[in-house]
Structure formats: C-alpha cells, structure tokens
C-alpha positions in Angstrom: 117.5 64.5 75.8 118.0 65.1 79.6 114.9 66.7 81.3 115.9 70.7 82.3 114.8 71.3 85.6 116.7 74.9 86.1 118.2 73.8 89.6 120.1 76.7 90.4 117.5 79.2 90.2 115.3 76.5 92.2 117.8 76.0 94.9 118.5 79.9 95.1 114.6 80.5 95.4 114.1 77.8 97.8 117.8 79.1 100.0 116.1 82.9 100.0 112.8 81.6 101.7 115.0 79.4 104.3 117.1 81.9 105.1 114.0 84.4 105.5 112.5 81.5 108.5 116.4 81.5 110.5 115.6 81.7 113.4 112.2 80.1 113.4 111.4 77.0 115.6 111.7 73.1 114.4 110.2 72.5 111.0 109.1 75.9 110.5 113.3 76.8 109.6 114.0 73.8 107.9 111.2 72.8 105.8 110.7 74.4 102.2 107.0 74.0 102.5 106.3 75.4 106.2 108.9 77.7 105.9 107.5 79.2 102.6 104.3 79.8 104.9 105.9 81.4 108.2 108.4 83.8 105.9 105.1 84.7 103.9 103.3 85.6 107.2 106.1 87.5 108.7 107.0 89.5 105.9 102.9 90.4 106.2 103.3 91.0 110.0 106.9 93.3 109.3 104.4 95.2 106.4 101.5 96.2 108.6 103.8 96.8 111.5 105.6 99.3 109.7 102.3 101.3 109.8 101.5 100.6 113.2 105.0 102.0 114.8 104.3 105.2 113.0 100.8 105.4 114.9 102.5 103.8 117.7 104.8 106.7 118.3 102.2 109.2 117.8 100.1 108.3 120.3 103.4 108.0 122.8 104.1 111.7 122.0 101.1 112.8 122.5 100.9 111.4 126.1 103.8 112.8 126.9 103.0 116.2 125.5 100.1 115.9 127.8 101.6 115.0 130.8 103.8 118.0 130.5 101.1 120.2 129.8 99.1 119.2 133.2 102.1 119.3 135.2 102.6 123.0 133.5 98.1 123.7 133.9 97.4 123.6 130.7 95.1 121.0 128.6 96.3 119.6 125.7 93.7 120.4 123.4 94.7 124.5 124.4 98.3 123.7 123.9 97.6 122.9 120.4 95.7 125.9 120.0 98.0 127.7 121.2 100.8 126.8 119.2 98.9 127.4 116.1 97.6 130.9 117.2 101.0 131.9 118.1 102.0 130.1 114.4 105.1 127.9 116.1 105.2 125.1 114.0 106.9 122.4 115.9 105.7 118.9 115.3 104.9 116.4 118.0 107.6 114.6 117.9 110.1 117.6 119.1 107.4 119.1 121.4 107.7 115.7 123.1 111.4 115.5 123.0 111.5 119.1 124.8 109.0 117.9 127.3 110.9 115.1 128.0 114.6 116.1 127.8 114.4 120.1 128.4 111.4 121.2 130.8 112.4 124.1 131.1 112.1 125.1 127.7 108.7 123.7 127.2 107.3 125.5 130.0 108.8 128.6 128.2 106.3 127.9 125.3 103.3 126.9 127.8 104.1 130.5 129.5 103.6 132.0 125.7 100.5 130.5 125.5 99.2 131.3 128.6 99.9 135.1 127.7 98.2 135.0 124.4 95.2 133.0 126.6 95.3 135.8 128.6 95.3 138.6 126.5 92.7 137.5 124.3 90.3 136.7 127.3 90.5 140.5 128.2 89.7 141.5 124.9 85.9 139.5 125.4 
C-alpha cells in the first residue's frame, strides 16, 4: 500500500506561507523554512503595529490640538476643561481636523471657552 502523504493540503500550506514572504529579499521569499520564520515575524510586527497606529494618531492630534490652542492663548490642558465644562463632546480626532482644516471655527470654540474662563473667574 502506497504511503499517504496528503500533498495537496501540504503544498497549499506551504504556497500560503510563500506567498505571505512576496516581496521579501533572496532566501527569505523562496525558502519554505526561512520564509515560514519572516511571515511569522511580520504577521507579529503587522499585530502590534495595529495598536501602535491607534496611539500613534493620538498623540499627532493632540499636538496639533495644541498648536492651535497656543496660537489661539490658550493651554491645552484648559481647552480640555473647557470643553467638558461647556459639555461639547467632540473627540480629538475632529477637534484636530477643525484645527487643521477650519481655523476659524476652532477659534470660535477657544472664544467659548475663554468666556466661560472668564465668567467663572469673576465669580471667585
């Protein structure tokens, strides 16, 4: 009786990993075993990078959101207050899309803020 060695499924497993290491330079795309290695890693890399981009972006909205506060007089840290006293709930990501792409509308919001600033400073 022949020996089974289920090539098909073998072939398609081993065709998945090259395909995952295109690209990849001289052994590391054509060899089963180094490939298996470098598609593993990358997949690992693509995971944790997922995570990263989120805080990535975070932190590149917050700068900007910054930025436009100083340029407007106005900390960051009382821009946030701000907001929440007033109870606009904007996240960071549009805050820094209007500080970006409309200025002027942004430094409607910073004038809100200063006004509530204001009025609760006369109230001490």
């Amino acid at each position: 009786m022949p020996r089974a060695t289920n090539k098909p499924a073998g072939r398609h497993r081993r065709k998945k990993i090259l395909k995952l290491a295109k690209g990849y330079r001289q052994g590391r795309s054509r060899q089963y075993k180094r490939a298996k290695e470098f598609a593993e890693r990358g997949l690992t890399y693509a995971y944790r990078d997922r995570k990263q981009k989120k805080r990535d972006f975070r932190s590149l909205w917050i700068v900007r959101i910054s930025a436009a506060c100083k340029t407007a007089g106005i900390s960051y840290n009382r821009f946030i207050h701000g907001l929440n006293e007033l109870g606009i709930s904007l996240n960071r990501k549009m805050l820094a899309e209007m500080a970006y792409n409309r200025p002027e509308q942004f430094n409607q919001i910073v004038r809100q803020i200063k006004g509530v600033e204001q009025s609760t400073v006369n109230k001490i």
